[in-house]
N, C-alpha and C positions, 0 to 999 in steps of 0.2 A: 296352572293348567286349565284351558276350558274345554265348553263342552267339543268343538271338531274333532278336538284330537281325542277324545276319550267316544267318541260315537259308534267305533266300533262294540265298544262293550253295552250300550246299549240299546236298546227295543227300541224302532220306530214310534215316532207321535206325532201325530197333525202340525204340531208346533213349529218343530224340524225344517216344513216346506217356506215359511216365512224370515225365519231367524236370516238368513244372508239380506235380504232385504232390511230389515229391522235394524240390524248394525250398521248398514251402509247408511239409513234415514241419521240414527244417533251421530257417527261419523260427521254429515256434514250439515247438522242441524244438533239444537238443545232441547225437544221437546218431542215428545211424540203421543200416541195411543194405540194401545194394540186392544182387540177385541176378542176373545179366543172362548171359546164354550169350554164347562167344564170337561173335565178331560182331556185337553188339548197340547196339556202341557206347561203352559206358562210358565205358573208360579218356579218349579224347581231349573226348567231349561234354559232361560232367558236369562238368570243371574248366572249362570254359569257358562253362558256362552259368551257375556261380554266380558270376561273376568282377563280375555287376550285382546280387547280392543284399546286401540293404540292409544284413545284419549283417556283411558285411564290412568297410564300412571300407574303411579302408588298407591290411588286413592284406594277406600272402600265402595263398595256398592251397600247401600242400606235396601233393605225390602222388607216392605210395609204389610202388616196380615191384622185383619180386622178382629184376632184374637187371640189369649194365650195358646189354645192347643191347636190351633191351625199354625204359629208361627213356629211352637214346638215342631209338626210334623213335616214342615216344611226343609225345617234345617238337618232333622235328621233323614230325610230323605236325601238331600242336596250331601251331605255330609256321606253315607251309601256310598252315594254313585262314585264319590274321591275316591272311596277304601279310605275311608278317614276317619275321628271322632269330633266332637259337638267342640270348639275351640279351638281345630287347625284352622285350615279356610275359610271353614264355614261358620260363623260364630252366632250364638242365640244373645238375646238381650230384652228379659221380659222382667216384669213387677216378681221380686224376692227371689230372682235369679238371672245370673250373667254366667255367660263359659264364653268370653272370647281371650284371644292371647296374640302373642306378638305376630305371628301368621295369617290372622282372619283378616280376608279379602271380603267375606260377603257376609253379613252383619243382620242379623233375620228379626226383626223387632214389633213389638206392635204397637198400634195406630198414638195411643193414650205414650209411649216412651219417646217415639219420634218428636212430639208436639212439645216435650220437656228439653228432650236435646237443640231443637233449633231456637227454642227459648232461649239456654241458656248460651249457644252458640250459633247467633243468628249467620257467619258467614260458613257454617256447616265446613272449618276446615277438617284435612285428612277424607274428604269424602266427594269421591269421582259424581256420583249417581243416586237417584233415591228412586226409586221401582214402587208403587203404590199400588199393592195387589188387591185383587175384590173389591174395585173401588166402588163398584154397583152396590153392592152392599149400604152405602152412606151412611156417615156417622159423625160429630160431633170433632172429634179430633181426628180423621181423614178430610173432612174439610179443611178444619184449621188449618193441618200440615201445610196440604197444597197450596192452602194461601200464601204461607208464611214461606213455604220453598221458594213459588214463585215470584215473592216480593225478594227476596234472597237471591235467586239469580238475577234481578232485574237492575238490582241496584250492589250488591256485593259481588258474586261467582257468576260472572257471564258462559263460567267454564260447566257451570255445574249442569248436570243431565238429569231431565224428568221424565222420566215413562208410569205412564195411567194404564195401569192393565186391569179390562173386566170379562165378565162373562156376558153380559144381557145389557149393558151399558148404551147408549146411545151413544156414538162414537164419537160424529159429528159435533153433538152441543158439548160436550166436554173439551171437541178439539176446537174450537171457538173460543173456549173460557180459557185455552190457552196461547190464546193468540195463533190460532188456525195451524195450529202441530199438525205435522199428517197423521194419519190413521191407515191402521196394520190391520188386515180380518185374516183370523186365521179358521178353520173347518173344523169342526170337532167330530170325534170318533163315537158315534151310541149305537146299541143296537133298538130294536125295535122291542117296544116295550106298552103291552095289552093293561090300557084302561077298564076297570071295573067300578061303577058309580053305586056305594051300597047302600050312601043315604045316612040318617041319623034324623032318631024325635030329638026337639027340640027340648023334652023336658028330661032326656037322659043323658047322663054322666060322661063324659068326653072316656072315660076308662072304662066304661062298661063297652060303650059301641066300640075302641078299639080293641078290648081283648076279646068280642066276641071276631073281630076280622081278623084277628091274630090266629085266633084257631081254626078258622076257616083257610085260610092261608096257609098254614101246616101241612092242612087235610089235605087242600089242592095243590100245592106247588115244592119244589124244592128248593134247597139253595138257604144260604139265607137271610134275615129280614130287618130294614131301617124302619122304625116308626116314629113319626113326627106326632110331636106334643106340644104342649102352650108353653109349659115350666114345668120347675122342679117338681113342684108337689101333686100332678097328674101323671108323672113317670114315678115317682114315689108310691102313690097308690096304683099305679099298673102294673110294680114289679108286685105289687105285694098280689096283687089278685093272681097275676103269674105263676106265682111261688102257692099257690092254694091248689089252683086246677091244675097245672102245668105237670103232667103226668111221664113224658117221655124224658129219660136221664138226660139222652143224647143231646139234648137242646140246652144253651143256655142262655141267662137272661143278663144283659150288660147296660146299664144305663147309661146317659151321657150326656154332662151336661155344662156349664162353664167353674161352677163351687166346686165341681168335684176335686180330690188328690191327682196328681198327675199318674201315678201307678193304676187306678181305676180308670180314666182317661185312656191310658195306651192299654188295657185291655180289652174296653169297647171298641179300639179304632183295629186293632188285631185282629188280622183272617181266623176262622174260626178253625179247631186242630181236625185235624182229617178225622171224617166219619165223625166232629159233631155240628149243627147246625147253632148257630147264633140270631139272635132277638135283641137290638139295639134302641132301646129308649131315648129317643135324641129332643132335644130343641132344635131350633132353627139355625143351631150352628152347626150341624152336616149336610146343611142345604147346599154348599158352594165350597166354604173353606178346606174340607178335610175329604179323604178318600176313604170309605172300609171296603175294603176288596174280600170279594164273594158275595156280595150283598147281589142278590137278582128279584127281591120283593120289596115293596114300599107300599106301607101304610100308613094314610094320609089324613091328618084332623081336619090338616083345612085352615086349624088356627095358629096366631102367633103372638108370643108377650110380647111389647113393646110399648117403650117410655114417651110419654106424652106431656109435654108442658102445660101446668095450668098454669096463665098469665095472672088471673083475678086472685087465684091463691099463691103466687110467684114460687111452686113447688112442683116437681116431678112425679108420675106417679106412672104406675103398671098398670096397662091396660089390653086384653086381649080382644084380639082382630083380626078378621078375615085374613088371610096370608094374598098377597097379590096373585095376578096371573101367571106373573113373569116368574116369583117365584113358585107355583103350584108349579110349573112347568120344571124351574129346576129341582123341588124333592121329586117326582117323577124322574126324571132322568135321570136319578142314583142309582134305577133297579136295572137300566140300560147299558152301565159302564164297561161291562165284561164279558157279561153275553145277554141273549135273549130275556126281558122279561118281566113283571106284571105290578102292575099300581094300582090298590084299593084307596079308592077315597072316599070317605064316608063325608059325601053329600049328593 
């Protein structure tokens, strides 16, 4: 079953107005990109709408998500919309868990599992499609993949279908690197969403100046609130100053972050229960990959961890860094998704 025939049951998304184009490209070409802003749709509508395109087959559709709990909520989203569980159509396949079964058509993996699978099975049989989601994102083994896909079709499966799906991607030089694929732009859905610049001294604690915008944010707005942090151990110590001043029951405080259990995970990603408001401690993995709906505030460090190679000591290390524009742009446009509304950033 895909997505036409099940459209009725659901809600319109920006997505929707490109997808007949999109199949028709796949149709009578191997290669494409589609460009879609967050909220648009992609990730869950476009594996589920080519799952009745003729050049499948039998195959599987594999889609690719730059993490474990973006690929978890992806599948169980996708999984939803069937009236299904994790294992019929829609099957997961992440580091210390698998749920696929003799049914699954669309195969939800991430970036670091794919780069093993084409390893070990360079001509990717049983598999129609590989969909490389968030590819804006870039990573280490999302590069790989691509490569290794595309040397894969070139020379083994001329059959095989690549779609680059990003949010803030540059369309064009991606569709170059793949031998000039067309490119799909699709509109994304935000509402409008009031900038606040609050600043931060330089010689204070990244957790002191968010918990004081935290509570300012309370005071001023409703709804409730994503906050973007460096790592673990600055949402570590922000829950706990939280949990000192944080005087209103009705709020609560959910961290989130890649180490976490998956049961802590789908609590922070969970709308919050009627009449209470939620405070989500994020890294820069709710920047693009995952949705919390209800969220209408965003507070912003500004900063981001990320692994940097030193050549001279030929070892990895963590290093925190300005966050780009592109993405300052997309944690901002978290507090936009649903309805009207406001991003503090503290610079």
């Amino acid at each position: 079953m895909g997505l036409f025939s099940l459209s009725s049951q659901m809600a319109a998304l920006p997505i929707d107005e490109v997808l007949p184009r999109l199949g028709q490209i796949l149709a009578d070409a191997s290669r494409a990109v589609l460009v879609a802003p967050p909220g648009a749709g992609k990730t869950t509508r476009v594996p589920l709408a080519l799952l009745d395109a003729g050049w499948r087959g039998d195959g599987k559709i594999v889609v690719l998500e730059p993490r474990r709990i973006a690929a978890r909520a992806a599948a169980d989203r996708m999984a939803s919309l069937l009236n299904e569980g994790l294992g019929e159509t829609i099957g997961l396949r992440v580091r210390l868990q698998t749920l696929v079964g003799p049914k699954t058509r669309v195969e939800v993996v991430t970036e670091g599992v794919f780069a093993r699978m084409i390893l070990d099975d360079p001509s990717l049989e049983g598999i129609s499609a590989v969909l490389f989601d968030e590819f804006h994102e870039r990573s280490l083994d999302a590069d790989l993949g691509l490569a290794l896909a595309l040397d894969a079709q070139a020379a083994l499966r001329p059959d095989l279908r690549l779609l680059v799906m990003s949010a803030t991607l540059d369309g064009a030089r991606v569709a170059a690197l793949m031998q000039d694929a067309a490119v799909v732009e699709s509109q994304g859905r935000a509402f409008e969403v009031e900038t606040l610049y609050l600043g931060r001294d330089s010689g204070e604690r990244i957790e002191d100046a968010a918990a004081r915008a935290i509570f300012r944010a309370l005071a001023e707005e409703s709804g409730s609130m994503l906050v973007f942090l460096p790592g673990q151990a600055e949402i570590t110590r922000l829950a706990g100053i939280l949990g000192e001043k944080l005087r209103d029951p009705a709020v609560d405080v959910c961290p989130l972050y890649g180490a976490m259990d998956r049961a802590a995970q789908d609590r922070a990603i969970k709308p919050a229960a009627a009449g209470r408001r939620k405070i989500v401690l994020a890294t820069s993995i709710a920047e693009t990959s995952i949705t919390i709906d209800g969220v209408r505030v965003v507070v912003d460090c500004g900063l981001v961890r990320a692994p940097r190679f030193e050549p001279d000591l030929g070892l990895t290390r963590l290093e925190t860094l300005r966050v780009s524009r592109a993405a300052a742009d997309q944690r901002r446009g978290r507090a936009g998704r649903t309805q009207p509304g406001v991003c503090y950033r503290l610079w």
